[in-house]
C-alpha positions in Angstrom: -5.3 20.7 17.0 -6.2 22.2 13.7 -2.9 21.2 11.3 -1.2 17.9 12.3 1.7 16.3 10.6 0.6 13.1 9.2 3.4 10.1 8.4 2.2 7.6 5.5 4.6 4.7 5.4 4.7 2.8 1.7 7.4 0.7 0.0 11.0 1.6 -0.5 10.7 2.9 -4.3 7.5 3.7 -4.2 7.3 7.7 -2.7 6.9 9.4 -6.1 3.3 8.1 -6.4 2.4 8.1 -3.1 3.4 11.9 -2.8 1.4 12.3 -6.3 -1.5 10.5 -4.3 -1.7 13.0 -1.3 -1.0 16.3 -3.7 -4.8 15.1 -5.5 -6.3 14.7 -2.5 -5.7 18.4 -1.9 -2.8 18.2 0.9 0.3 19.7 1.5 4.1 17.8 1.2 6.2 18.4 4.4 8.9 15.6 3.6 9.4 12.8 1.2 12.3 10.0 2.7 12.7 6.2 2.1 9.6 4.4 2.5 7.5 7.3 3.7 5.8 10.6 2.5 4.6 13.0 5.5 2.3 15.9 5.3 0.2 18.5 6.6 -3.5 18.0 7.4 -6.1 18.4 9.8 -8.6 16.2 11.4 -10.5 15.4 7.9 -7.3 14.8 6.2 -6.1 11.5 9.1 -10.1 10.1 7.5 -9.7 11.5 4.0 -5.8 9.3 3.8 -7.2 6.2 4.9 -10.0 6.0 2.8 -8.7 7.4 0.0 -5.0 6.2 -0.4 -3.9 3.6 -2.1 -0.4 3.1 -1.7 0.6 3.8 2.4 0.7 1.1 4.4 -1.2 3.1 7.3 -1.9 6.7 8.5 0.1 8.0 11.3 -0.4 10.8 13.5 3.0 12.4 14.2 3.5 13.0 17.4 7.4 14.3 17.6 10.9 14.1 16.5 14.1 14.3 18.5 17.4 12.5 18.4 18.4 10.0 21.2 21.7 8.0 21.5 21.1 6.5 25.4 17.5 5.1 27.2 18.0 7.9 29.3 17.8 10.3 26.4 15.2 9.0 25.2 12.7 8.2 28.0 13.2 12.2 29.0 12.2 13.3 25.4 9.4 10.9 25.1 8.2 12.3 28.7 8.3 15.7 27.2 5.8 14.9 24.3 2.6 16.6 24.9 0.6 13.1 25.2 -2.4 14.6 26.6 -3.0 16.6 23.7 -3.5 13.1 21.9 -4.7 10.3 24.5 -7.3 10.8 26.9 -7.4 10.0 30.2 -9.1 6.7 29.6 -7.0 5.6 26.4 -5.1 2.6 25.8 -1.9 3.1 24.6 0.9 1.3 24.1 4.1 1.4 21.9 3.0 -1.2 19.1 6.2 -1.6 16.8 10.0 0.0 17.1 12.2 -0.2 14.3 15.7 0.7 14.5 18.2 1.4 11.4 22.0 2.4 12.1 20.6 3.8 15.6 22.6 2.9 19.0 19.4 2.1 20.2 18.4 -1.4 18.6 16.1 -3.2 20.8 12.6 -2.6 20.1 11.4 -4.3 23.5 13.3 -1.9 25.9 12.4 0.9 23.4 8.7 -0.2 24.4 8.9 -0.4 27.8 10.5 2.8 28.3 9.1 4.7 25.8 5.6 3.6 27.5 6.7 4.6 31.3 7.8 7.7 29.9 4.1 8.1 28.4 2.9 7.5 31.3 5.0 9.9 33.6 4.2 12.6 31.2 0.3 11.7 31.9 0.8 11.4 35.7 1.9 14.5 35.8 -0.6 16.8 33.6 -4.0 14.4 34.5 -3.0 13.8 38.6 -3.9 10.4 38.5 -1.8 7.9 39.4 -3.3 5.1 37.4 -4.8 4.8 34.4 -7.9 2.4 33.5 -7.1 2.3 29.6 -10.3 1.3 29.0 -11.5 3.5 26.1 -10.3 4.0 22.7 -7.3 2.5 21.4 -4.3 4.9 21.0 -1.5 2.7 19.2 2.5 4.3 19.1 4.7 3.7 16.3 8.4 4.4 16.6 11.3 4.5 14.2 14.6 5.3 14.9 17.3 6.2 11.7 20.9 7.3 12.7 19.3 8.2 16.4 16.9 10.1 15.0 13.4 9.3 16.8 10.3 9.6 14.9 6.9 8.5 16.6 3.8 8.4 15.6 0.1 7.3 16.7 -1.5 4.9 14.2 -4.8 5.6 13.0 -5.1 2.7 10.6 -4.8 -0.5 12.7 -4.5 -3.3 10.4 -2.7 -2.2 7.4 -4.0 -0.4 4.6 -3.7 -3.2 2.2 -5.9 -5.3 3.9 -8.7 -3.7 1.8 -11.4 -6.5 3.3 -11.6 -7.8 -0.2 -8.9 -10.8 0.0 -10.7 -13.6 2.1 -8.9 -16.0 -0.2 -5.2 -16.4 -1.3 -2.3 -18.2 -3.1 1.0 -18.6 -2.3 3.3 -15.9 -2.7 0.8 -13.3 -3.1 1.5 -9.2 -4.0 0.3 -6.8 -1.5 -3.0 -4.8 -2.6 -0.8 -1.4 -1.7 2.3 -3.0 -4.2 -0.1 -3.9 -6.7 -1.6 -0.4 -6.9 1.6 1.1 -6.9 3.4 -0.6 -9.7 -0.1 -0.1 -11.7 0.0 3.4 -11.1 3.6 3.9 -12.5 2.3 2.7 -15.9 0.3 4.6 -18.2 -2.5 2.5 -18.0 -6.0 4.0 -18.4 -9.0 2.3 -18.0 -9.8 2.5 -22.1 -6.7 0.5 -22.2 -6.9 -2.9 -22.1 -4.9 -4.9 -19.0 -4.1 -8.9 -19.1 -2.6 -10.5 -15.9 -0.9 -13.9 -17.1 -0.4 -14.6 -13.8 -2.8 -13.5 -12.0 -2.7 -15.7 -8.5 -5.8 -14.5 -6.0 -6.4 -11.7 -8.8 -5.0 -8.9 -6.8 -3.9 -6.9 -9.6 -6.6 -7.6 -11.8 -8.9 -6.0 -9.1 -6.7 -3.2 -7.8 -7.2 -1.8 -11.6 -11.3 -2.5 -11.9 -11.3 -0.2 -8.5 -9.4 2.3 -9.6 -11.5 2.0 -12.9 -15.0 1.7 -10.8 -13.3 4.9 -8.8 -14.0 2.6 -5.6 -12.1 3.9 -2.7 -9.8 1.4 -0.6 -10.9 2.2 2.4 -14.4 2.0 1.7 -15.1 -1.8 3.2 -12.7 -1.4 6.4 -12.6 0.5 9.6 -10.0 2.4 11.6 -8.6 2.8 14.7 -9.0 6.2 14.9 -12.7 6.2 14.1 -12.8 5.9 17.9 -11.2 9.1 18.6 -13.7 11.5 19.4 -11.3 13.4 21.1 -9.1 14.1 18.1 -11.7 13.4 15.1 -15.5 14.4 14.8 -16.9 11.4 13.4 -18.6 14.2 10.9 -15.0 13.4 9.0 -15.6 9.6 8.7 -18.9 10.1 7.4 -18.0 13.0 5.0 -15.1 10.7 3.6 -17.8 7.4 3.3 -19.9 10.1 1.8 -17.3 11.7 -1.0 -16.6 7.6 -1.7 -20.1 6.5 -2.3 -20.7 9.6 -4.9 -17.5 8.8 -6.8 -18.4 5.1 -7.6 -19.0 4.2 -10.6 -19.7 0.5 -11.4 -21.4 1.1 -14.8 -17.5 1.8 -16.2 -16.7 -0.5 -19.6 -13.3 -2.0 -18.9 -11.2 -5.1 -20.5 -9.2 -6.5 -18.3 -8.2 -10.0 -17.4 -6.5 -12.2 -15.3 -5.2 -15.8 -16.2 -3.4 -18.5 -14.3 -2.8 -22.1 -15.1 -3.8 -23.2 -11.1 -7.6 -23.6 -11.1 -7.8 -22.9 -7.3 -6.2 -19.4 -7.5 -8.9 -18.5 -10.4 -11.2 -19.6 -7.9 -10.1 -17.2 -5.4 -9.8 -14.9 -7.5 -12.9 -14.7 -8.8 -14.3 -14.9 -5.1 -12.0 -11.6 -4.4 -13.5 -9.8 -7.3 -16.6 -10.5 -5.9 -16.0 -9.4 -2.7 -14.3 -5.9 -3.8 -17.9 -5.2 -5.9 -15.6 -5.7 -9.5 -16.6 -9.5 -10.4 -18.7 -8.3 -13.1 -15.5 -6.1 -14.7 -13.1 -8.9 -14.7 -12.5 -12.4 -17.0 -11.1 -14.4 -15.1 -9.8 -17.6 -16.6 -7.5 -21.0 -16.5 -5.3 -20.5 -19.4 -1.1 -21.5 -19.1 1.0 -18.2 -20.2 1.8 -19.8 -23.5 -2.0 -20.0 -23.9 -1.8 -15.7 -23.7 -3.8 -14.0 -27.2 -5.5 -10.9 -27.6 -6.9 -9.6 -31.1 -6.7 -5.6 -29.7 -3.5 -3.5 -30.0 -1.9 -1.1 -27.2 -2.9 -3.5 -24.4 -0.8 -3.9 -21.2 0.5 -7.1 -19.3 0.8 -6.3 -16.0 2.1 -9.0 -13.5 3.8 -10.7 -11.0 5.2 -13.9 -12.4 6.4 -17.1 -10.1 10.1 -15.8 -9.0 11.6 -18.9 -7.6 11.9 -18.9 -4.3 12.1 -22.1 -3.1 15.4 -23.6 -5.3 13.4 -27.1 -6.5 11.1 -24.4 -8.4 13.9 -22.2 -10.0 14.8 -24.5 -12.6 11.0 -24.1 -14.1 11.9 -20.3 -14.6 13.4 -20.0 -17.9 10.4 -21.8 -19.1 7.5 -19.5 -18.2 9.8 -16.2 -18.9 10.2 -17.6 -22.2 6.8 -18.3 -22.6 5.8 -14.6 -21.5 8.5 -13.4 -23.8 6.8 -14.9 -26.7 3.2 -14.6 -26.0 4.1 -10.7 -25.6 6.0 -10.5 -28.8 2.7 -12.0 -30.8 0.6 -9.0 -28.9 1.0 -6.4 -31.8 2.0 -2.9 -29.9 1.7 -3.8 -26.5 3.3 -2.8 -23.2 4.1 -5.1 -20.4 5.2 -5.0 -17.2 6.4 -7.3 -14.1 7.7 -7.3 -10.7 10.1 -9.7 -10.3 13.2 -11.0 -8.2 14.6 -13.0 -10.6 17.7 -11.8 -11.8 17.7 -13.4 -15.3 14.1 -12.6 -16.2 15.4 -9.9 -19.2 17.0 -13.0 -20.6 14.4 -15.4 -20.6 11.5 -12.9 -21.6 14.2 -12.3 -24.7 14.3 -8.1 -24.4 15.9 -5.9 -22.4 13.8 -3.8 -20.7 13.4 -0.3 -21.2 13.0 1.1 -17.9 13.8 -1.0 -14.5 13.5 0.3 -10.6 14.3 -1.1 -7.6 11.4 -2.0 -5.4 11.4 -3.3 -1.8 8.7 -6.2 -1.2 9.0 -6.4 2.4 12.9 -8.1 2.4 12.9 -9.0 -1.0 14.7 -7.2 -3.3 12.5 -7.6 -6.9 13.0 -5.1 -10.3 9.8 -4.1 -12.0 10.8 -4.4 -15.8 9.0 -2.1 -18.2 9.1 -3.1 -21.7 7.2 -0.1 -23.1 5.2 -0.7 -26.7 3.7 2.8 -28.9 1.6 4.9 -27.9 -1.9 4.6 -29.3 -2.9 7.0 -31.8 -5.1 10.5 -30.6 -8.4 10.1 -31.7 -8.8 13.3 -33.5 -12.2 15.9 -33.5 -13.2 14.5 -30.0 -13.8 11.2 -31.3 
């Protein structure tokens, strides 16, 4: 099983820097669609992805594609899988999620249940054994239908990607670790550049930049499912990956970036987080209210995700704090800034059209990240 098609799942809006993610890790496109970018590796590639990526959600292994409009369609063309090539005879496996968009077939428990008799029919059948102890390693199935097209996939993640095993602590209405890295990673923010978070929560975005910065892989702290699969994966991979991520580190880097919030208990956490991801000592973290927001250096960046409202006995503080940001950022001589947000009058608070907006998926929610985009800093000329 030298080249496998691998899935990556990420948000809806998002693709274009996953796909730019897995082209610098050295791997090869096969398909970019809504909310996922697949692509062609082989057994180093499933460890290099989930140490190394930090926008999926999770690795999957793909296992097949095939359209199905009745159960009977599809528990004949899951039978006809090759799952031996994937799950020993000892595996556990079982169909862990189905999700189904504009597909005939909608209900993800039958989905399971036949989907996994069909599994293990087809196993049966090329292992003669009538039962199956499913005592080893742990073989997870994903499937998605879209318009009756089946895709399935073996997850190699487990517990998703964003769970980075630096968050012990939170706040309410906290951004994903993979959404935070995401929307960083579609500014041009550099770590020479300074970046403020006025609203900085449990301090997610605040540390997704110091790793980046640090060049601190996401998977480093975590493990995987697949680590277990000596039948598909030499753990020679794993270790080369943990390897590659340990040289790259660099925790001597000079940054300036900050995170703010007016609740003392979420720079608490925060600060807590930073610790926990190795980056405490390239963050300031600080109680200070948006209004409060000053910096004396030009070209910095406000990145951040301010309160949206969700909850209507909160939306009538909004116009407030967007005002506020608005004017802090118009007193930062030549900055950038830039916030995810649902709220649909946020340009008119913050007093300035943005320049550039895009649709972004958090989970259900339908949010904008505004860019209001300041000059670019001057070259510093004769290598300076």
């Amino acid at each position: 099983m030298e080249k496998m098609e691998l899935i990556a799942p990420c948000h809806f809006g998002l693709e274009s820097v996953l796909k730019r993610e897995v082209l610098d890790l050295g791997y090869e496109i096969s398909v970019v669609e809504d909310g996922r970018v697949c692509f062609w590796g082989d057994a180093q590639a499933i460890a290099d992805a989930n140490v190394f990526l930090r926008t999926a959600e999770r690795i999957l292994l793909k296992v097949g594609s095939f359209k199905a409009e009745t159960f009977d369609e599809l528990f004949e063309k899951t039978k006809a899988l090759p799952w031996e090539d994937y799950i020993p005879k000892d595996g556990k496996f079982w169909v862990t999620k189905a999700a189904s968009v504009k597909s005939k077939l909608f209900s993800p428990s039958d989905i399971q249940s036949i989907m996994k008799k069909a599994m293990v029919e087809r196993m049966k059948m090329k292992y003669h054994m009538e039962r199956f102890p499913e005592d080893g390693a742990s073989y997870p199935v994903r499937v998605f239908f879209m318009k009756d097209i089946v895709t399935i996939g073996i997850d190699t993640s487990g517990v998703s990607l964003h769970k980075r095993g630096y968050r012990q602590m939170t706040v309410k209405a906290p951004i994903t670790e993979t959404l935070a890295a995401s929307l960083i990673m579609l500014t041009p923010w550099h770590k020479d550049r300074i970046l403020v978070d006025p609203f900085c929560g449990s301090g997610t975005f605040p540390i997704e930049a110091a790793m980046m910065a640090a060049n601190i892989a996401p998977g480093m702290n975590r493990s995987f499912t697949a680590e277990s699969w000596d039948n598909i994966i030499p753990k020679k991979a794993w270790y080369d990956a943990a390897d590659e991520a340990n040289e790259l580190v660099d925790t001597t880097v000079e940054v300036d970036i900050q995170g703010y919030d007016i609740d003392s208990e979420a720079i608490k956490a925060a600060r807590q987080n930073a610790k926990d991801a190795g980056v405490d000592h390239l963050i300031h973290f600080q109680e200070r209210a948006v209004k409060e927001l000053r910096h004396p250096k030009k070209y910095g960046f406000i990145i951040t995700n301010p309160p949206y409202g969700e909850r209507l006995e909160d939306k009538k503080d909004l116009p407030e704090i967007y005002s506020q940001l608005g004017e802090s950022f118009r007193r930062l001589d030549s900055w950038s800034a830039y916030m995810i947000t649902s709220y649909e009058e946020a340009e008119r608070w913050f007093g300035r059209k943005a320049d550039k907006n895009r649709k972004i998926y958090n989970g259900m929610l339908k949010t904008y990240f505004y860019q209001f985009q300041g000059p670019k800093p001057p070259r510093r000329g004769n290598g300076k």
